[in-house]
C-alpha positions in Angstrom: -205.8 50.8 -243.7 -207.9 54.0 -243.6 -211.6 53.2 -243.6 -213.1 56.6 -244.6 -217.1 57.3 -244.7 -218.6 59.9 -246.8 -221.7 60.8 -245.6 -224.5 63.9 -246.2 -227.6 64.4 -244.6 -228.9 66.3 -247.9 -228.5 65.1 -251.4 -226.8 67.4 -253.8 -223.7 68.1 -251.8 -221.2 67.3 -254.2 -220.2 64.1 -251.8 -219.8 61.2 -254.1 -217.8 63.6 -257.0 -215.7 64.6 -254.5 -214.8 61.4 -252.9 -214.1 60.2 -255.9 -211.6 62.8 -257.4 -209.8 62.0 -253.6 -209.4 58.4 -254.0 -208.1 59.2 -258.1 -205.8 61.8 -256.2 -204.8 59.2 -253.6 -204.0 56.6 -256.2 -202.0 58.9 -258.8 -200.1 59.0 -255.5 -199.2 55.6 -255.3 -201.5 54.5 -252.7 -204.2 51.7 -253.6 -207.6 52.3 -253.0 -211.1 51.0 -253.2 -214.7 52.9 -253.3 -217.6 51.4 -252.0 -220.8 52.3 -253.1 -223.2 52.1 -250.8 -225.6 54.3 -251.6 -227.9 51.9 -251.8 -230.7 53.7 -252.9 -228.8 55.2 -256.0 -225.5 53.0 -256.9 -224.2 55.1 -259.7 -220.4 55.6 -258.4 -219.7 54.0 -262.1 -220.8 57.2 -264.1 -218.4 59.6 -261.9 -215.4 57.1 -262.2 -216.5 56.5 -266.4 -217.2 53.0 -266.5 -220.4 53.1 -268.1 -221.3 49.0 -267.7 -221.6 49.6 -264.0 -222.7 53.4 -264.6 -225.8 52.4 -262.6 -224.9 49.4 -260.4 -223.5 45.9 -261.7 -226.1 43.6 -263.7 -224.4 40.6 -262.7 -225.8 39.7 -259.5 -222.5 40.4 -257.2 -222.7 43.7 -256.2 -222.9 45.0 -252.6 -226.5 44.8 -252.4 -226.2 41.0 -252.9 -223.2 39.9 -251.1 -224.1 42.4 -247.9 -227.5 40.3 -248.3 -225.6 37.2 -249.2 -226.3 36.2 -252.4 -222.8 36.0 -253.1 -219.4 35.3 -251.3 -217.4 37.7 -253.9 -218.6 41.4 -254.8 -218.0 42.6 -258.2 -214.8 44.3 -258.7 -214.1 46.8 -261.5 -210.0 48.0 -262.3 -211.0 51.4 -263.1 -208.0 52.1 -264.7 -208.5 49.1 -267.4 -212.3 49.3 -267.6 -212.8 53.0 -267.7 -214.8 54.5 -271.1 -212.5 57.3 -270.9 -209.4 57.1 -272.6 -207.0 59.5 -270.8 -207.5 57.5 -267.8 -207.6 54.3 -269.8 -203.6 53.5 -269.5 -202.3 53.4 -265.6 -200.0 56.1 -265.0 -196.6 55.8 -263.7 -196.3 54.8 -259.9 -199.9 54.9 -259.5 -201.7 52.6 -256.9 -204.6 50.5 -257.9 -208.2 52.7 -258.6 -211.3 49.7 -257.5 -214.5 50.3 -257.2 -216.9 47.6 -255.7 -220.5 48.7 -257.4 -224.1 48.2 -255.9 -226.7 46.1 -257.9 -228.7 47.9 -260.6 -232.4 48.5 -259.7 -230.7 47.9 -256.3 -232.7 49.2 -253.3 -232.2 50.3 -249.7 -232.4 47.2 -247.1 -232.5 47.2 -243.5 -229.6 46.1 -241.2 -229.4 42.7 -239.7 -226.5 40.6 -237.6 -226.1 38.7 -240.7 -225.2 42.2 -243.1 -223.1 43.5 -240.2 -221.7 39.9 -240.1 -220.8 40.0 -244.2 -219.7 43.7 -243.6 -217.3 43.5 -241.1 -215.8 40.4 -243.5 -215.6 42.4 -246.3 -213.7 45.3 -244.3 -211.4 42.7 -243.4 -210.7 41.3 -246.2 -210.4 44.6 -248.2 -207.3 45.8 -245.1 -205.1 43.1 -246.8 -205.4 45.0 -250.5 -205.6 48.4 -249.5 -204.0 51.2 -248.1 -207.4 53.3 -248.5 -210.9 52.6 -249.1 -213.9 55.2 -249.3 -217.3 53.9 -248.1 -219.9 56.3 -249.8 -223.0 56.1 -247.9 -226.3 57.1 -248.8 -227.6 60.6 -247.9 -229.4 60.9 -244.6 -230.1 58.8 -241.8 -230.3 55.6 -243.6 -229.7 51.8 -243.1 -226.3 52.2 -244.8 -224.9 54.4 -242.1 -226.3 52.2 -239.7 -224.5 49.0 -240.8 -221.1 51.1 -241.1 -221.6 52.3 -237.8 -222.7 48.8 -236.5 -220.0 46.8 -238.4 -217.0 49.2 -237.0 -218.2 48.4 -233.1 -218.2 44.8 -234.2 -216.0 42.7 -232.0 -214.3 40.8 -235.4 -213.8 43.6 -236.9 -209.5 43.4 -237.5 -207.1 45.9 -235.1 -204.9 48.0 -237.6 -208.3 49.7 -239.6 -208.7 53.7 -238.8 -211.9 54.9 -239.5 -212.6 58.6 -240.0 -216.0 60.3 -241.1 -216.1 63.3 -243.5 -219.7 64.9 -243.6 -220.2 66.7 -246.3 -222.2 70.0 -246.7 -223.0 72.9 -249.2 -222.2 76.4 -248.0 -225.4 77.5 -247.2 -227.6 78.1 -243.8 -229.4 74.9 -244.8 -227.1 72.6 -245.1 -224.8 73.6 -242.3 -227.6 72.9 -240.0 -228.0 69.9 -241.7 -225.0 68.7 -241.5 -224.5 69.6 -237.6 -227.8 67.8 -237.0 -226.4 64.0 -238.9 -223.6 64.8 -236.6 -224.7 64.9 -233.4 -228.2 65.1 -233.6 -231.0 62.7 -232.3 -230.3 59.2 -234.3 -226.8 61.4 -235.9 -224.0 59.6 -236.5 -223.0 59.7 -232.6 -226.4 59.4 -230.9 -226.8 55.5 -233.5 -223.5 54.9 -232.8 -223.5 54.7 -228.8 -226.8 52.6 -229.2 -224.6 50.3 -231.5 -221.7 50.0 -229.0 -219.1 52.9 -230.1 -218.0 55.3 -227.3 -219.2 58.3 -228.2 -216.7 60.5 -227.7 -214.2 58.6 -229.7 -216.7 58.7 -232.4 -217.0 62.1 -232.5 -213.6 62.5 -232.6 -213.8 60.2 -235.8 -215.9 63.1 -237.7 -214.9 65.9 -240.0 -216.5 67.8 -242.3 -216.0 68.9 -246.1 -217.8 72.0 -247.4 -218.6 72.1 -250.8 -219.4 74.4 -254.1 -217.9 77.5 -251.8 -217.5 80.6 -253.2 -214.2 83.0 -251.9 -215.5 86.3 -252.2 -211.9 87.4 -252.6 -211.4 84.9 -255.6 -211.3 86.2 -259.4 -214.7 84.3 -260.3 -216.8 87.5 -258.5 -215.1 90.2 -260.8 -218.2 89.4 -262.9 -220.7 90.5 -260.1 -221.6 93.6 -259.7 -220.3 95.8 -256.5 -223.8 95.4 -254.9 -223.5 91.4 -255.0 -220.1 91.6 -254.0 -221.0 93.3 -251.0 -224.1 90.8 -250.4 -221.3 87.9 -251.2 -218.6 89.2 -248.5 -221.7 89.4 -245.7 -223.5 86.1 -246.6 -219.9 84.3 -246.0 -219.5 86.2 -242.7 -223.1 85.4 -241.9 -222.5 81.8 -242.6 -219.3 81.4 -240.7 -221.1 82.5 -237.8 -223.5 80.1 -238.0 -221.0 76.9 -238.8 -219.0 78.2 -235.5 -221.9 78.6 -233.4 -223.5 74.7 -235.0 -219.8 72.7 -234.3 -219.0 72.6 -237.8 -216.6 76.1 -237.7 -212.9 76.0 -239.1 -211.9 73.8 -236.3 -213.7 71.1 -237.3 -213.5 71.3 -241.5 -210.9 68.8 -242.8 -211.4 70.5 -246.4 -213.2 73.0 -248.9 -213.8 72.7 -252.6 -214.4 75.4 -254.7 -217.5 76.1 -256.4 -216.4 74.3 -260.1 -218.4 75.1 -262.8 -217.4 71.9 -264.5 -218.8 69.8 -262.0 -221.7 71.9 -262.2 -222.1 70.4 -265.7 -220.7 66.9 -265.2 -220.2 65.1 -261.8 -216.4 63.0 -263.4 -213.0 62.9 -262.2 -211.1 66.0 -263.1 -207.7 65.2 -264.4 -204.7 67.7 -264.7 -205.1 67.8 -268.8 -209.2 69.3 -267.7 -207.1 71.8 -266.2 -204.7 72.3 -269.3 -207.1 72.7 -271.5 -208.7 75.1 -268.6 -211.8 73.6 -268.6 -211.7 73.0 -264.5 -210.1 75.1 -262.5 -206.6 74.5 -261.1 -208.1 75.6 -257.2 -210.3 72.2 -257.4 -207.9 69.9 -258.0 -205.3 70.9 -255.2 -208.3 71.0 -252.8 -209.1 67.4 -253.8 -205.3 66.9 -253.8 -205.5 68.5 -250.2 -208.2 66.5 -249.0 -206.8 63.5 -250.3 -203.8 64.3 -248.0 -205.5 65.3 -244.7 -207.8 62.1 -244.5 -204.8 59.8 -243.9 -202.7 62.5 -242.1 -203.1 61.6 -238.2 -201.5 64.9 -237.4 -203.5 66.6 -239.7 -206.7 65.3 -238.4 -205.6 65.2 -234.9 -204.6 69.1 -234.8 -208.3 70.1 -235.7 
């Protein structure tokens, strides 16, 4: 199984759309997949997969926040494909792999890491490598206690052999979030610096982390034959300027897994985009085959290997 973590050190990076619209691509693939929300602080994975009853965490006591707290052996899980509120997606296609998504609590609320969570974590992880061939942990933004009990549960000695894990940080194109984005990396208490206090080597860990830039704009793409020549110009040395800047902070072509467009559909409304969005050319057919893209290169060991 393929444990991926989506993490951001800013909100508003596009992270948990995105991961989303990879695990729909993975599964109209034929691979099963789960998505995790644990962004504690704001467990609303339901709304971008449509199924409005857990649109802002389950109300029935069994989400994450209770069984990582253990108030319950089982989390909630919701069949996206039968529950959805959206009716294109409501019948599962042909040869497609199971969609799950394992919701938060509603009113739900960040909690620190103990031995016990990392205990119930690392059992759930488990567990979850006997039903799927993919499942997408969404963390909350920042340096938070969520990141900390991933990065504590995947050191944990029970934790079964046979599970890959792989970090995709996510980041806007722009001078702030880049340095974000290198800082959650391998800044002071980053993803590397917690995770050699919690046992991980660090080098292997680093090795574990890509990123995915978001909401870019190709200055060579038809979407600028609307500026004028003067933005153009400001457009073509902004990009320059920022590629500079990702090369010279770690997080430079080498080390980018993916990009997604800038969508002005998901600018409107964070959902899944479907191919019949793109039919009716309302999304644009560049987002879906970079979601389609990234849903390849996650699980693609030469892929992330060769970075």
């Amino acid at each position: 199984m393929i444990l991926v973590f989506a993490i951001s050190d800013k909100g508003g990076t596009g992270r948990s759309v995105t991961s989303a619209n990879i695990l729909y691509r993975s599964s109209l693939a034929g691979r099963n997949v789960c998505y995790l929300d644990f962004d504690f602080g704001s467990p609303t994975a339901g709304t971008i997969l449509h199924v409005d009853e857990v649109g802002r965490g389950t109300n029935t006591r069994t989400g994450l926040h209770s069984y990582l707290l253990g108030r319950t052996d089982q989390p909630h899980e919701v069949d996206v494909w039968s529950e959805t509120d959206r009716s294109e997606l409501r019948n599962w296609p042909p040869n497609a792999g199971r969609l799950v998504l394992l919701p938060g609590d509603r009113n739900g609320g960040e909690f620190a890491a103990n031995s016990d969570v990392v205990e119930r974590c690392v059992r759930l992880f488990n567990r979850l490598k006997e039903d799927y061939d993919v499942c997408l942990v969404d963390l909350s933004a920042g340096r938070s206690y969520a990141a900390q009990i991933a990065l504590a549960a995947t050191a944990h000695e029970k934790l079964l052999p046979g599970m890959t894990a792989r970090w995709l940080v996510f980041h806007r194109w722009t001078r702030q979030h880049i340095v974000a984005a290198s800082a959650l990396w391998q800044g002071a208490h980053g993803i590397v610096d917690t995770g050699r206090r919690l046992g991980h080597n660090d080098h292997v860990l680093a090795n574990m982390v890509r990123f995915v830039r978001t909401a870019v704009v190709n200055p060579n793409s038809e979407q600028v034959n609307v500026l004028r020549a003067a933005q153009v110009a400001f457009l073509l040395r902004a990009d320059e300027v920022l590629r500079g800047l990702a090369h010279r902070e770690g997080v430079g072509t080498t080390n980018v897994l993916g990009q997604v467009p800038l969508e002005p559909l998901l600018q409107w409304r964070e959902q899944l985009i479907t191919d019949s969005d793109v039919e009716r050319e309302i999304a644009n057919p560049e987002t879906v085959e970079a979601f389609h893209d990234l849903s390849v290169n996650v699980i693609d060991d030469a892929m992330w290997e060769g970075l």
